[in-house]
C-alpha positions in Angstrom: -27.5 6.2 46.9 -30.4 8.1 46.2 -32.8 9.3 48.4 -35.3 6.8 47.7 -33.4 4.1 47.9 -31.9 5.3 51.5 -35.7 6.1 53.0 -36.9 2.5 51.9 -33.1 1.0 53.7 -34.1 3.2 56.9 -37.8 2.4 57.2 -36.8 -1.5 56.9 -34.3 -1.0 59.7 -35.0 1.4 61.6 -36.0 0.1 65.2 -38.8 3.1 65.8 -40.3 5.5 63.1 -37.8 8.5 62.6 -34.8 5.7 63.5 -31.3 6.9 61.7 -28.7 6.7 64.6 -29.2 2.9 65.7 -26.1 0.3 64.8 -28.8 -1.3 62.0 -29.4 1.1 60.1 -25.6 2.5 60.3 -25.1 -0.3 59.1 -27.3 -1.2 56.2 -26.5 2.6 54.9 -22.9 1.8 54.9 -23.3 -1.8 53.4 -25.1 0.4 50.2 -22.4 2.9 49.8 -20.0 0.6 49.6 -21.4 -1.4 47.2 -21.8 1.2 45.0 -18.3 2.6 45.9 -17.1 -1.1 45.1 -18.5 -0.6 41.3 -17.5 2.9 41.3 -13.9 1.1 42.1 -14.2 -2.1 39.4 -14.8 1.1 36.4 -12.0 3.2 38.1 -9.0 1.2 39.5 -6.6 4.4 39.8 -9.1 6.5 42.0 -7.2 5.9 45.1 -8.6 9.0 47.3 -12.4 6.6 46.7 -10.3 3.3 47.7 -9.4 5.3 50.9 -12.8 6.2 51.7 -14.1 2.7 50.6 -11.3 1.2 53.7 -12.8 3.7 55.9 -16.6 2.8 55.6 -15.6 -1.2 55.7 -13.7 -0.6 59.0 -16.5 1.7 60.6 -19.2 -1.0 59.2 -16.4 -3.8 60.9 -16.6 -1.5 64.4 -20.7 -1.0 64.3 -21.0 -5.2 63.2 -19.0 -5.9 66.4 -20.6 -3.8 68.8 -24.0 -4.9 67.3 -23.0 -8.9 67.9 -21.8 -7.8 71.3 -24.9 -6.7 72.3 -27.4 -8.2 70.3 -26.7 -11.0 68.8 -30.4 -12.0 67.3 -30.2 -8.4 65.1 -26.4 -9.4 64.6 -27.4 -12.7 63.4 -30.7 -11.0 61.8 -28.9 -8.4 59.6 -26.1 -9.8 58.2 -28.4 -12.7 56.7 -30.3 -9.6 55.5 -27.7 -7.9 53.9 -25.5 -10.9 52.5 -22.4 -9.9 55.2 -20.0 -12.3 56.2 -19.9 -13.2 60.2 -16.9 -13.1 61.8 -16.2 -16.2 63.8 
C-alpha cells in the first residue's frame, strides 16, 4: 500500500484529524494489506512465510471487528458495509 493510498484510507476513517490508533482505521488499513497480500498469494501459492502473515492480519482484523461491534455497533455496522467485510452473526 502506498503512501497515498494509506493517507486517503486514514483521513476517510479517522474519527479526528491526526486519527491512526482508533479500531476504524486499524481496521480499514488491515482490510488493504490483505487484499493486496491476497493477490500477492493468487501469483505466489508456495510463499508460505506471506500466508502466515496474511492468517495473522485476518485474525487481528477478526479481534479489532469484534471489539468494534462490541462497542459500537453503528461504526461496526457502518464499516463493514464500507469495506465489503462479512458480519459475523
Amino acid at each position: 500500500m502506498d503512501k497515498s493510498v494509506k493517507t486517503q484510507t486514514i483521513a476517510k476513517f479517522a474519527r479526528k484529524d491526526g486519527d491512526t490508533g482508533s479500531p476504524e482505521v486499524q481496521i480499514a488499513l488491515l482490510s488493504g494489506r490483505i487484499g493486496e497480500l491476497t493477490e500477492h498469494l493468487k501469483a505466489n501459492p508456495k510463499d508460505n512465510s506471506t500466508r502466515h502473515g496474511l492468517l495473522a492480519m485476518v485474525v487481528l482484523r477478526k479481534k479489532l471487528l469484534s471489539y468494534l461491534a462490541r462497542e459500537n455497533r453503528a461504526k461496526y455496522i457502518e464499516i463493514t458495509d464500507a469495506l465489503g467485510i462479512r458480519r459475523a452473526k
